[in-house]
C-alpha angles and dihedrals in degrees: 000000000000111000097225094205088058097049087043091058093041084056088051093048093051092046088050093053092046089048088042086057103035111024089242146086132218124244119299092335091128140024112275083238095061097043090055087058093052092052090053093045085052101045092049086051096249113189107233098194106042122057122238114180111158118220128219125199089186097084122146092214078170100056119127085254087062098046091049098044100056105073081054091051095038083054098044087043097054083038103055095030087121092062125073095245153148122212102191121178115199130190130246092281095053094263108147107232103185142006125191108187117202091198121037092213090066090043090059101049087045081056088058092054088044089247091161146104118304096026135127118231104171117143092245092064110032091015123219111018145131087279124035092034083062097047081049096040098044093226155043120336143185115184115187127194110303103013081082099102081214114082093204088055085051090102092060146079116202136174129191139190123188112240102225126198106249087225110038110030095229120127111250093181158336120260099195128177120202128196133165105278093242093061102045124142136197094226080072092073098053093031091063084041088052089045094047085044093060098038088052084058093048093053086053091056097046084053091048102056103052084047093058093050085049091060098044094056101045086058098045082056095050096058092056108045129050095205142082106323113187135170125191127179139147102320100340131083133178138196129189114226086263093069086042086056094038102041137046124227086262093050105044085056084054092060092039095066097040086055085050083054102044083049103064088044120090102224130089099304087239130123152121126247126176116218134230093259094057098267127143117214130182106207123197125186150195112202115217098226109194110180092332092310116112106239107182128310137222118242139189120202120201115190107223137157121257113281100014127130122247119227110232114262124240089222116098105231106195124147109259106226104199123200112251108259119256098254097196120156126200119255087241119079109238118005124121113261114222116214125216130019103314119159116252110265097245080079100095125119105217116110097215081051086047101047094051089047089050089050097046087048091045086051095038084050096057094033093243119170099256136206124193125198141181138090132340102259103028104112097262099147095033088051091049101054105036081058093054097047083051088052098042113025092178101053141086139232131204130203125221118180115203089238084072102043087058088063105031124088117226094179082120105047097143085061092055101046090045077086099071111108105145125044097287125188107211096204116193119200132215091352089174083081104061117125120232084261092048089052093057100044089050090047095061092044088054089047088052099046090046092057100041113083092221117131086258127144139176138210123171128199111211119163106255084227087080094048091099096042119095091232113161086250092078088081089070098054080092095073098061131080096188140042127203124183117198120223115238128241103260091057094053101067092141098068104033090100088060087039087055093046088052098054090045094053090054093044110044104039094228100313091142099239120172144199124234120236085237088054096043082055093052088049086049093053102056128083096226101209094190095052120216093339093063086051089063103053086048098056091038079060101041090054090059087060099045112005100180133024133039105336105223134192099283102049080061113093120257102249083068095067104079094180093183112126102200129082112260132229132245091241078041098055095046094051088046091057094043088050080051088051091045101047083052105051085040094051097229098311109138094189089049087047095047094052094049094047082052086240139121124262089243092049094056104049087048084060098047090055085048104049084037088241102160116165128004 
C-alpha cells in the first residue's frame, strides 16, 4: 500500500522544481501559503541550493522572552522525549536563541543547516521555513519536506507559531519544533501553537508583576511626599495632581524622557534639567529593578531656580529589586494557569455542578469517549481537564480548537498518534462548529485511535444550543460512549462567591482584592448569558476601575444592574438574555442590536426599561 504522506510530498516536489524553473505552480499542488513564500523567495533571489544563514554574535540569551520561555520548552522537552525533535525559540529578527534537542542524531543534522543559536533563519536568507515564513505569514506555520523552498532544509518537518506580546500585539519571537519529515505530525502544528500560547502568558505575568510593583510604589510615594510624583515603565506612565498643576503636557514628556535616561545609567538616578520653558527641576529616582532588568522608576520632581538648594525630601527613594516571577505552565497546552492557592473547580456546591463533576470523573476513569455539553461560557474545557490531570497524574492532554481542525490535515492519523507514549486525552473543542471538512478529517483521527492499542483517549466540548440542529458535527456522536451537560451559571448561586474568588485570583496575582457584600448582590442578581466567561470580563473591567481595594457596585459594568423588579419568565428570561447578547455583540449599539433581534428600535428600548437593562 501506497504511504499518502509520501505521494503527497512526491507531488510537492514536483510542483517546487517546476516553480523553481518557471516562476509558476501548477494548480492546488501546494498550500497557497507556501506558495506565497516561494514567490517571495523567488522574488528576493533566494539560493535554493546554498545555505545562507547569517550568524550574530550580538544575542540577548538573558532577555525576559528567554526567561519566560524556558519552564514551556523544559515541559515540552520532558513531554515529547520519546519522540527524535528540536524545540528552538528565536527572537524577534529570526535569530534562533535556544535550541533544546530531544535525539542527538536530529541535533546534528540541524548542525549541518546552521539551525542553531546565533543564526539567522529569516526567509530572506534560508527561504521558506518554520521561522522566517512565520515572521512573513503572520501566523502559524508547518512546513513539511519539500515544501522548504530550501533543498538543504528538504529532510525536515518544522512548525512554528509566533510568540505575540499580550499588550502590544507585536511578535517577540518564534517557538518552532523540528522533526525528521518522515516523521511529521500534525500535533506539531497545535503543540508549538499551545507552547507559543503559554509563553505568550508568561510574558504577561512577568509584565504584570513589575508593573504592579510600579504602581505600588508609586502610590506609597505619593503618600509621603506633597510634590511632583511621577512613574514611568515600559509603556505606562503615571503623574500625582501635583505634576498636572506644576507642568505642563510638553514638559512632563520632558521629564519623562530624562527619567527613561537616568533609568538605563548606573549611577544614582538624580539630577537637574532645566526645561525648555525655563524651568529647573531636581529630579530624584527609584529604579524598579525585576530579575537585573530595570523595569520603571519612581521619581519626584521639585521645581527650583537655578542654583538653589533642595531641601531634603521626607520620601525614602531606594531602588525596589522584585523577585522574578515564578513563570510555570501547566502540563496541559492551553489551558489558563491560575496563581496562588485557589481551590479546584470540582469544588462547587451546587448539586447540578456536582453531579456533572461526579459524571466527567466516572467517564475519565474508565476511559470512556466523553462529550461534554452546556453554554458557551460555562468551564467546559477547564472542568474537563483539571478532572483528568486529578484521574490520571501521569498523563497529558492535548488541546485541539475546531478552528484547527478546519486547517489540519489528519490523513495520517496513525502517524500522529504513533507519538503517544504516556496516557494522552486528546480534547476537541466546539466541535458543533466543524465544518463538513473538518468532520471528515476528525472522523478519520477518532477511527484510527479506536483501532491503535496506545494508552489514547478523547473528550469533546460542543454547546448543547446546536444539538437539534443537522450540523455536520452529529456524524461524529458515534464515536462517544458517554454524554455530560454542564450546568450554567445562573443556576449555580451557591457557588458564585468560590467562582469570584477564583477570577480574582487569576486576575489580580495575589493583590488581595476583594469584592463588597452590596457588589456580590448585584452578581447574584444577574443572569450572566455568557456564563463564566461573561464574569471574567466583568471583573477584568471592574479592576480598571478600581485595581486594588474592596470592588463595589460601580466599578461593575452596566449590563450587571437588572434593575427590573418583577420575577421573570422562563420565555423572559430567555429574550432578556438574547437583547444582553445582542448589545454586546453589537457593542452598544441599540439600532445594530435591533436589526440583528428582527425587531424595531421602539420595541427594543420598551423592553430594556422593562427587563431593567440599562448599559451594555
Amino acid at each position: 500500500m501506497n504511504d499518502p504522506s509520501v505521494s503527497r510530498r512526491r507531488i510537492v516536489a514536483a510542483a517546487r522544481e517546476a516553480f523553481l524553473t518557471s516562476g509558476r505552480t501548477a494548480g492546488d499542488a501546494v498550500p497557497d501559503l507556501v506558495e506565497a513564500s516561494w514567490r517571495r523567495c523567488y522574488s528576493a533571489g533566494v539560493d535554493a541550493a546554498t545555505v545562507q544563514a547569517q550568524y550574530h554574535a550580538d544575542l540577548d540569551t538573558s532577555s525576559r522572552l528567554v526567561r519566560c520561555s524556558q519552564p514551556v520548552i523544559e515541559r515540552l522537552r520532558e513531554e515529547t522525549a520519546d519522540h527524535p525533535l528540536s524545540i528552538a525559540l528565536t527572537d524577534g529578527r529570526a535569530r534562533v536563541l535556544t535550541r533544546t534537542d530531544t535525539s542527538r542524531t536530529i541535533g546534528s543534522m540541524l548542525d549541518r543547516v546552521l539551525f542553531a543559536p546565533g543564526f539567522d533563519y529569516a526567509e530572506g536568507g534560508v527561504g521558506t521555513n518554520g521561522v522566517g515564513t512565520v515572521f512573513e505569514s503572520g501566523q502559524p506555520v508547518h512546513i513539511i519536506g519539500p515544501e522548504h523552498f530550501h533543498e538543504t532544509l528538504q529532510p525536515f518537518a518544522c512548525a512554528g507559531a509566533p510568540i505575540r506580546d499580550p499588550i502590544s500585539g507585536r511578535v517577540e519571537g518564534v517557538l518552532d519544533i523540528t522533526s525528521l519529515a518522515d516523521q511529521s505530525s500534525p500535533l506539531m502544528h497545535t503543540l508549538a501553537r499551545a507552547a507559543a500560547h503559554d509563553i505568550a502568558q508568561n510574558l504577561l505575568l512577568d509584565r504584570n508583576q513589575y508593573q504592579q510593583a510600579l504602581f505600588e510604589t508609586f502610590v506609597r510615594m505619593d503618600a509621603r511626599t506633597h510634590g511632583a510624583v511621577m512613574a514611568v515603565g515600559g509603556t505606562v506612565v503615571m503623574a500625582n495632581t501635583a505634576t498636572q498643576l506644576l507642568f505642563e503636557p510638553g514638559e512632563q514628556l520632558a521629564i519623562q524622557q530624562h527619567a527613561r535616561y537616568l533609568m538605563a545609567r548606573q549611577d544614582d538616578p538624580v539630577d537637574q534639567i532645566e526645561l525648555a520653558t525655563g524651568k529647573v527641576v531636581r529630579i530624584r529616582g527609584a529604579r524598579i529593578v525585576v530579575g537585573g532588568d530595570v523595569a520603571g522608576m519612581v521619581l519626584e520632581v521639585v521645581l527650583v531656580s537655578e542654583g538653589t538648594a533642595v531641601p531634603p525630601s521626607a520620601a525614602q527613594f531606594e531602588d525596589r529589586n522584585v523577585p522574578l516571577p515564578t513563570a510555570t505552565v501547566s502540563a496541559r497546552p492551553g489551558l489558563p494557569r491560575i496563581r496562588g492557592r485557589v481551590s479546584p473547580l470540582t469544588d462547587g456546591l451546587s448539586p447540578l455542578w456536582k453531579r456533572a463533576c461526579d459524571d466527567i470523573t466516572t467517564a475519565l476513569a474508565r476511559h470512556e469517549a466523553l462529550l461534554v455539553m452546556g453554554e458557551t461560557g460555562t468551564g467546559k474545557f477547564s472542568l474537563v481537564t483539571e478532572i483528568y490531570h486529578r484521574v490520571s497524574p501521569g498523563g497529558r492532554s492535548l488541546a485541539v480548537d475546531a478552528s484547527s481542525i478546519a486547517r489540519d490535515s489528519y490523513d495520517e492519523a496513525e502517524e500522529a498518534l504513533g507519538a503517544t507514549a504516556v496516557p494522552t486525552l486528546y480534547i476537541f473543542r466546539n466541535i458543533d462548529e466543524l465544518s463538513t471538512e473538518g468532520v471528515e478529517r476528525l472522523n478519520a483521527f477518532l477511527l484510527a485511535m479506536a483501532d491503535s492499542d496506545l494508552p489514547a483517549y478523547v473528550a469533546a466540548t460542543l454547546s448543547d444550543a446546536n444539538l437539534e440542529s443537522d450540523l455536520p458535527f452529529r456524524d461524529l456522536l458515534v464515536h462517544f460512549q458517554q454524554a455530560v451537560t454542564v450546568p450554567p451559571l445562573r443556576h449555580r448561586t451557591v457557588d458564585l462567591p468560590g467562582i469570584v474568588s477564583r477570577v480574582l485570583a487569576n486576575s489580580t496575582d495575589r493583590r488581595g482584592v476583594t469584592v463588597s457584600p452590596a457588589a456580590m448582590r448585584v452578581i447574584a442578581r444577574y443572569s450572566w448569558p455568557r456564563n463564566v466567561s461573561q464574569l471574567e470580563e466583568a471583573i477584568r473591567s471592574s479592576l480598571l476601575k478600581r485595581p486594588v481595594g474592596e470592588l463595589q457596585p460601580e466599578d461593575l459594568p452596566g449590563y450587571c444592574h437588572d434593575t427590573a423588579r418583577r420575577q421573570l419568565s422562563g420565555i423572559e428570561a430567555v429574550e432578556r438574555d438574547a437583547i444582553v447578547k445582542a448589545l454586546h455583540d453589537a457593542g452598544g449599539n441599540r439600532v445594530q442590536a435591533a436589526t440583528a433581534l428582527g425587531i424595531a428600535r421602539s420595541s427594543l428600548y420598551r423592553k430594556l426599561r422593562s427587563y431593567g437593562i440599562t448599559t451594555i
